[in-house]
C-alpha positions in Angstrom: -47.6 237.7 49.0 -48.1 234.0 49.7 -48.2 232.9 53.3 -47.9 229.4 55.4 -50.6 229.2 57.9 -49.9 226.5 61.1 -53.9 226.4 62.3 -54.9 224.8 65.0 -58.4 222.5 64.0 -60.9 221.0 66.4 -63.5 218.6 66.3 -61.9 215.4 67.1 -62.5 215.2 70.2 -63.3 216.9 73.8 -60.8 219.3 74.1 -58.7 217.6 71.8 -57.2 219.5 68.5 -55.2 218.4 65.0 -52.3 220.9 63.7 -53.0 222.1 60.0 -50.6 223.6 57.6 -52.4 226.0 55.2 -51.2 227.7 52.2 -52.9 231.5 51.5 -52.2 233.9 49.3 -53.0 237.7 50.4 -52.2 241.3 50.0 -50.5 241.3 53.7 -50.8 239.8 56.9 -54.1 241.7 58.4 -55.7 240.8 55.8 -54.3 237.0 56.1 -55.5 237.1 59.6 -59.4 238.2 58.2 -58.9 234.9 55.8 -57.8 232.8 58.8 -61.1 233.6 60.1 -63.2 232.2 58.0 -61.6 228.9 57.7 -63.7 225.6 58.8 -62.9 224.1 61.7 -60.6 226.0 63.1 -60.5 226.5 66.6 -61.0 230.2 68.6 -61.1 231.4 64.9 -62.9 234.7 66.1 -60.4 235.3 68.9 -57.2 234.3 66.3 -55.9 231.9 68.9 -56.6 228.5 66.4 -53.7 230.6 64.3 -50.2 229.0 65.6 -48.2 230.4 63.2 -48.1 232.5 59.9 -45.0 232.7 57.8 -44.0 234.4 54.2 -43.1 232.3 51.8 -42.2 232.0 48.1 -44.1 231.4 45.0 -42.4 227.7 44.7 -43.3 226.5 48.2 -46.6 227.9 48.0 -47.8 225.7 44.8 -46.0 223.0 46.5 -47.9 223.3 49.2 -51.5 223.8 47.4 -50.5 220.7 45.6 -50.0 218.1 48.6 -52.9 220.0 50.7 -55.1 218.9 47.5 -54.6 215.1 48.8 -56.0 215.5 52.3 -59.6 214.6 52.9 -59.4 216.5 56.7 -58.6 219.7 54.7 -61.6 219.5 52.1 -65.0 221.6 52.8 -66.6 219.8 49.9 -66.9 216.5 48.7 -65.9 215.2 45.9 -68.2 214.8 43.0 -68.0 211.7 41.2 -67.5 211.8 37.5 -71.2 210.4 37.1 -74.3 212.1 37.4 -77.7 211.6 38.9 -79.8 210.2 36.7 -83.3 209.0 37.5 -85.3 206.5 35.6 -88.0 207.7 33.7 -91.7 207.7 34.8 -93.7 205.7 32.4 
């Protein structure tokens, strides 16, 4: 089952929040809800009340979805790695 997740993320601001829309993919929606959970910087995510809305979706809007979510920097846990690596001068 694929699902569309509307989360509700914090820090940017006192009090203040930024709506998300998430794509997931997950046997049902218990076990969507346990994913939810574990998502950065969403807020009351051990309560569920930083979830505003989950949704069923297709196959088709789900890669859709993975694919433009791929472009925005609030939504990435890591960054980027640039193509070079760290290379120190040798000690002589």
């Amino acid at each position: 089952m694929f699902f569309k997740l509307v989360l509700e993320n914090g820090h940017v601001g006192a009090g203040n929040g930024l709506e998300t829309v998430r794509y997931f993919r997950a046997e049902n929606p218990v076990e969507m809800f346990s994913i939810a959970s574990r998502i950065p910087r969403v807020k009351g995510k051990f309560n569920g009340t930083g979830v505003k809305l989950v949704e069923r979706i297709s196959r088709e809007e789900y890669e859709r979805g993975i694919k433009d979510n791929q472009d925005n920097p609030y939504l990435r846990t890591r960054k980027r790695r640039s193509g070079r690596k760290n290379r120190k001068s040798p000690i002589h």
